[in-house]
C-alpha positions in Angstrom: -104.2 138.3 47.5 -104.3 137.5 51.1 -107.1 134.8 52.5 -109.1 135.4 55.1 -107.0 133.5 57.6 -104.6 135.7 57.2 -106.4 138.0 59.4 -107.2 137.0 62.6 -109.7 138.2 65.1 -109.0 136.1 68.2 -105.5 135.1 69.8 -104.6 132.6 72.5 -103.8 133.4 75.8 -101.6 130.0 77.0 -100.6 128.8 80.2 -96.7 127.7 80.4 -96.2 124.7 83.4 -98.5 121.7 82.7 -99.6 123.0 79.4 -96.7 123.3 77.4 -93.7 121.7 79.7 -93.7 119.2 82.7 -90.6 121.0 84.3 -87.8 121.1 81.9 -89.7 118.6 79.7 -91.7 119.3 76.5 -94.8 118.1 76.4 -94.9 116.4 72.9 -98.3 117.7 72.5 -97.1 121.1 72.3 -94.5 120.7 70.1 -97.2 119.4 67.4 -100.1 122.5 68.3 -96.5 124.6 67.4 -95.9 122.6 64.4 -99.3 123.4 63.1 -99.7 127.2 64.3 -96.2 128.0 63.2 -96.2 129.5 58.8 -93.3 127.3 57.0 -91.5 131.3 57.3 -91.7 131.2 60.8 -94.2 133.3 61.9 -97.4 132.3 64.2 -100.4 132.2 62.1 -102.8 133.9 65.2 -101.3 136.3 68.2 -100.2 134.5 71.5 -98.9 135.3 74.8 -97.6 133.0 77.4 -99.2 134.1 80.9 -97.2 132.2 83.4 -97.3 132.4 87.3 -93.7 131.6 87.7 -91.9 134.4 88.8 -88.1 133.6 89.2 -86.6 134.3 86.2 -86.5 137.0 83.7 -89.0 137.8 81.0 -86.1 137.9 77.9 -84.9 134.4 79.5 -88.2 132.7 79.8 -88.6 134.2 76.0 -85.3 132.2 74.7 -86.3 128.6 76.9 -89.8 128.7 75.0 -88.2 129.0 71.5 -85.7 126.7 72.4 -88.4 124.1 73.6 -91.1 124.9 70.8 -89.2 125.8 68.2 -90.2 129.2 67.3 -89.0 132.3 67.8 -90.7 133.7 71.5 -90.1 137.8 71.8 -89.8 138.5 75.0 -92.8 141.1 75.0 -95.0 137.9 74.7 -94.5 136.6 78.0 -96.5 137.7 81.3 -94.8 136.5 84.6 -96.8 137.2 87.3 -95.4 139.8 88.3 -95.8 141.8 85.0 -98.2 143.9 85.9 -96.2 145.4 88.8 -94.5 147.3 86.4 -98.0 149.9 86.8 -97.7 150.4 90.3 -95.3 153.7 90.1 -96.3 154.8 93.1 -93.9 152.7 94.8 -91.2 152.3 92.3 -89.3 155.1 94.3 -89.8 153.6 97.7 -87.4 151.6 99.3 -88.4 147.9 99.0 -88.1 144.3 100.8 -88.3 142.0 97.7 -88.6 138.6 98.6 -88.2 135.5 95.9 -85.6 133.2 94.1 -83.4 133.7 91.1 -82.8 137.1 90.0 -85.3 139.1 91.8 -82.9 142.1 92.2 -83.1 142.2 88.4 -86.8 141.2 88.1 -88.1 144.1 90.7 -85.8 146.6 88.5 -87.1 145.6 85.5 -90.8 146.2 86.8 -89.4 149.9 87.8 -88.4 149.5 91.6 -85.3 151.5 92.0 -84.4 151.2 96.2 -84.9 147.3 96.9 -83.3 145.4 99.2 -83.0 141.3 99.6 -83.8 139.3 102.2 -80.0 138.0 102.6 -79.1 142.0 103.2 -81.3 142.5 105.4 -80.1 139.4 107.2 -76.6 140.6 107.1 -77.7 144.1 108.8 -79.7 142.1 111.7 -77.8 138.9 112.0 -80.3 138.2 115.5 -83.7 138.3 113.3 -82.6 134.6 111.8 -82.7 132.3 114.6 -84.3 129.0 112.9 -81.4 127.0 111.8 -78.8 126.2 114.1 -76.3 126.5 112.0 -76.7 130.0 110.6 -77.3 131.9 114.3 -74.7 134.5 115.3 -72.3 133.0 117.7 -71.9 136.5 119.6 -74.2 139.4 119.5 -73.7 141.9 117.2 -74.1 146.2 118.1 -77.5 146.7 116.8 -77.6 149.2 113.5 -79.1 152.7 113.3 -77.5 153.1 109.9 -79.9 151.2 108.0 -82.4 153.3 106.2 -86.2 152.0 107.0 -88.0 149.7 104.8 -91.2 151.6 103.4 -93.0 148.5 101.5 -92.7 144.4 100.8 -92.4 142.7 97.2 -93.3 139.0 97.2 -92.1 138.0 93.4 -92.4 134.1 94.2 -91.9 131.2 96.6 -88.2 132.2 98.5 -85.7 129.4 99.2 -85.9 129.5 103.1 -89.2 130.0 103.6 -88.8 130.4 107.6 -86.1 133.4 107.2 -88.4 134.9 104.6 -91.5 134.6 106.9 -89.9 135.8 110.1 -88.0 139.2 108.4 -91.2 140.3 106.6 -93.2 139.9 109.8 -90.1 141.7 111.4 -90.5 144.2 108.6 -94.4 144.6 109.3 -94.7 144.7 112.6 -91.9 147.4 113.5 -93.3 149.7 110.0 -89.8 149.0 108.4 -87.1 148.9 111.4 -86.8 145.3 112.1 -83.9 146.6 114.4 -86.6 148.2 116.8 -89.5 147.2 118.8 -92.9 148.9 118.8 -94.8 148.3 121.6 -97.8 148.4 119.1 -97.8 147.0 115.9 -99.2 149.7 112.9 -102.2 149.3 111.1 -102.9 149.8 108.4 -99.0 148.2 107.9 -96.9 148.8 105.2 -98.0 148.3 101.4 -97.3 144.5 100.4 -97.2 144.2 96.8 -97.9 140.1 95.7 -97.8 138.0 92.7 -98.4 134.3 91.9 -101.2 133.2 94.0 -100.6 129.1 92.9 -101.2 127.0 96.2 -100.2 124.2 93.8 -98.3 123.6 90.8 -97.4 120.8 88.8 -93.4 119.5 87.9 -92.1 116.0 86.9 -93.3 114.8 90.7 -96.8 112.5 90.1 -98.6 114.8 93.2 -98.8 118.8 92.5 -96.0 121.0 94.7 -95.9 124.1 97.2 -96.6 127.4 95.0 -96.3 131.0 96.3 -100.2 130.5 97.4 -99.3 128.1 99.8 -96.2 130.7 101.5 -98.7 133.4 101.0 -101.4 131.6 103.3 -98.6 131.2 105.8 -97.6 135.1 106.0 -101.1 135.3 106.3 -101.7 133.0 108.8 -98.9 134.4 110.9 -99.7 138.0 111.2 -103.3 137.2 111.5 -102.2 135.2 114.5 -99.7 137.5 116.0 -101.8 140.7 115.5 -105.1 139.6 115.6 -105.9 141.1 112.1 -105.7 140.1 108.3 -102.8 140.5 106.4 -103.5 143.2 103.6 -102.0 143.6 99.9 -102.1 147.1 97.8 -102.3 144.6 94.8 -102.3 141.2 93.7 -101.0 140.0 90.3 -100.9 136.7 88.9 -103.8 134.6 87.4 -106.8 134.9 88.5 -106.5 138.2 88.7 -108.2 140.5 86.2 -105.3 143.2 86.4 -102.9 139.9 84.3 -105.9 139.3 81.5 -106.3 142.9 81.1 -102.1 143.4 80.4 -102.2 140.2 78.4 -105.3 141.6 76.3 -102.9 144.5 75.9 -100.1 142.4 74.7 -102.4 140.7 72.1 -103.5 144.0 71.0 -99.6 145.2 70.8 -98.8 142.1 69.0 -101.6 142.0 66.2 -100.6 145.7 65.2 -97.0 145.0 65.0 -98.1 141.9 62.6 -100.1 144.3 60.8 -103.4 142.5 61.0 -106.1 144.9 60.7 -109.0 143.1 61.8 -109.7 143.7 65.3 -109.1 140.6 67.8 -112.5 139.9 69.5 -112.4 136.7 70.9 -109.7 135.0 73.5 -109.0 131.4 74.4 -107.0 130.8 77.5 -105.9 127.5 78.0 -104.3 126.1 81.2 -104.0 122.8 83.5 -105.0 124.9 86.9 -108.7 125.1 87.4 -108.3 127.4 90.2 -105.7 129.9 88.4 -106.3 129.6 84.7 -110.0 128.3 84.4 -111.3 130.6 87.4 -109.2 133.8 86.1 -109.9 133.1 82.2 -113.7 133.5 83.4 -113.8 135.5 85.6 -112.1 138.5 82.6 -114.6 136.3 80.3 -117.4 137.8 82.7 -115.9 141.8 83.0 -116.0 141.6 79.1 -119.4 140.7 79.1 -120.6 143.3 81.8 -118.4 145.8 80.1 -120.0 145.4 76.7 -123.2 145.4 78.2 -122.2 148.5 79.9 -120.9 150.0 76.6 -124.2 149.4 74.9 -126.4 151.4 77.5 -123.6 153.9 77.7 -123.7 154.4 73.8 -127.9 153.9 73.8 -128.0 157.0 76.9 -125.7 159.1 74.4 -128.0 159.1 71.7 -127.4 156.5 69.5 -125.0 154.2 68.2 -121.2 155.0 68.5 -118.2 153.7 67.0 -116.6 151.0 69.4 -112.8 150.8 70.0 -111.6 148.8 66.8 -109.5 146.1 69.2 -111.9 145.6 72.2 -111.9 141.9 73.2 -115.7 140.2 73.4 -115.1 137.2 75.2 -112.7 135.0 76.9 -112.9 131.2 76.0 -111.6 128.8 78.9 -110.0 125.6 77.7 -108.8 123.0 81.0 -105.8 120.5 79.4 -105.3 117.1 81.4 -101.4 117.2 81.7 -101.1 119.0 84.4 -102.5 120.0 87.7 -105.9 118.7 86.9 -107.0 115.6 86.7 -110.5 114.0 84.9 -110.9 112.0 88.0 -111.1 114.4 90.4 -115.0 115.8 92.0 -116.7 118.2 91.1 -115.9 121.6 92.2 -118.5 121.6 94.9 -116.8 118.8 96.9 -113.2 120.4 96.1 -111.8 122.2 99.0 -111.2 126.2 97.6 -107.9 126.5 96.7 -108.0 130.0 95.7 -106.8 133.1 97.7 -108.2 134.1 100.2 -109.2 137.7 98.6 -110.8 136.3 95.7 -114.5 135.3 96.1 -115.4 131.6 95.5 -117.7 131.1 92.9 -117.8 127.3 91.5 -119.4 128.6 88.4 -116.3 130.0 87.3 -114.3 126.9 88.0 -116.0 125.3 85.3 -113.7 125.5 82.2 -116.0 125.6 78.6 -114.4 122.7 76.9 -112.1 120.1 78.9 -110.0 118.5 76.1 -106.5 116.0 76.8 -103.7 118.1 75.5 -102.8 122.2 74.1 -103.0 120.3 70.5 -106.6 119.6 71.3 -107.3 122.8 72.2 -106.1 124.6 69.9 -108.0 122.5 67.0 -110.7 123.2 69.0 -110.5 127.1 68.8 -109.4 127.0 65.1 -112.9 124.4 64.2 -114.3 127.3 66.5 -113.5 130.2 64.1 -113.9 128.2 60.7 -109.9 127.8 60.6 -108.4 125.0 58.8 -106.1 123.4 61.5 
């Protein structure tokens, strides 16, 4: 006879760098919260995903490190990288596409269903000029200009390139000239191509004792830049990556995916999100923790107008729990939100409020006791 633990009704949504590794280290921590939430037959005793900003490598690989470094088997279906949720956007999956990154990103873009990209380095081959920061790497003659080379119709930004200065200059090139960085326009379009983004991090945390550059911080560059050369603001078709709701709503969806496969009936209500970021995980885990709430309330009237009580869909989420770990990013030391400078992007509104996490606790294995003493779970 199964007990009642045996189905769950709330999952964990978990933050990867600073949570559960300090770049290629384990945090032991972690390796005890997966000693304890892992059955002696292997399986996890509650549904998880890993929702990750990082970006530069591929969703089965990130899969095989985390079993490697927790010691349980990681499918690759429960892993979000930031730019997951790109894989919706079919709209432009046809077009042909700048993608700009590190790692495999020719791999990563088709993966998330773009079928006509092109990398920065090609696009640096076919106009050899556009490059002229490093010495080293400038064309010693000039070469005949190209009319072969089909136009560039949007811009993928998967993660924080190598050369950041070739990156920003072609995409500007790219902008400005509406995808024919061989050409000049004497005015620049607007609205300008669509620029598809993901991982908004201005910081993250490594082995280094001070956080490093994220994509947020190349992102406010580009920004910067155009706003600068134009004289208007930079504008993205999407935006993926915590905070975002669009990343809790496909991890909800992965839960939900994951709890059926394990054949747990009971619907899973309840989310925690943990993470070491206040401004990614703590601000995005509430802000989806408020558009549950609004959406339930909006469910209720909805059902109340129709006359009378309806059946609600069986695996809708209630509520979002944010849990903020002190191995990372944040530290307890630090002031309080309203003398933080915002570190968010710029398209998301600042709200301190949601920069408050609802339980700060030292490690993932405190928070995870934490949850389970929260749903009557013997930990």
């Amino acid at each position: 006879m199964l007990g009642l633990q045996s189905l769950p009704t709330f999952g964990f949504l978990l933050d990867i760098d600073g949570v559960l590794v300090r770049g290629h280290n384990v945090i032991p921590a972690a390796l005890d919260a997966f000693h304890r939430l892992v059955t002696p037959q292997g399986h996890l005793r509650v549904p998880v995903v890993f929702v990750t900003n990082a970006g530069n490598t591929l969703q089965h690989r990130k899969a095989q490190e985390l079993s490697a470094l927790l010691g349980c088997k990681v499918e690759p279906d429960q892993v979000i990288l930031s730019h997951s949720p790109m894989k919706i956007f079919s709209q432009h999956h046809d077009k042909r596409m700048l993608v700009s990154g590190q790692g495999p990103v020719v791999e990563n873009a088709r993966a998330l269903g773009f079928r006509n990209v092109v990398t920065m380095e090609e696009l640096r081959t076919a106009f050899p000029v556009l490059d002229m920061v490093d010495l080293e790497r400038r064309p010693t003659t000039t070469p005949p200009l190209r009319s072969d080379f089909p136009a560039i119709e949007g811009v993928l930004l998967l993660g924080e390139p190598v050369r950041w200065e070739t990156s920003l200059q072609l995409i500007v090139d790219v902008l400005l000239s509406n995808g024919n960085p061989g050409t000049g326009l004497v005015t620049a379009p607007y609205p300008h191509l669509p620029v598809l983004a993901s991982n908004m991090d201005l910081l993250w945390m490594a082995e280094a004792k001070m956080p490093r550059f994220g994509h947020g911080t190349f992102l406010l560059c580009l920004e910067a830049i155009y706003q600068k050369l134009t004289g208007k603001e930079l504008r993205y078709e999407a935006l993926m990556g915590k905070p975002s709701l669009l990343t809790y709503q496909y991890a909800e969806q992965l839960i939900r995916q994951q709890a059926e496969r394990r054949g747990w009936a009971a619907p899973i209500r309840r989310l925690y999100a943990v993470g070491d970021n206040p401004m990614s995980d703590i601000y995005g885990a509430n802000l989806f923790h408020q558009y549950l709430q609004r959406a339930e309330c909006a469910a209720q009237a909805e059902q109340q107008g129709a006359g009378g009580p309806q059946k609600q869909w069986p695996s809708a989420t209630q509520s979002c729990t944010s849990i903020l770990v002190c191995t990372g990013v944040y530290r307890p030391q630090e002031p309080s939100a309203r003398e933080q400078p915002f570190h968010g992007h710029r398209d998301f509104g600042f709200s301190p409020a949601l920069l408050r996490a609802s339980h700060v606790v030292s490690d993932i294995h405190e928070a995870m006791r934490l949850a389970f003493r929260e749903e009557g779970w013997t930990w």
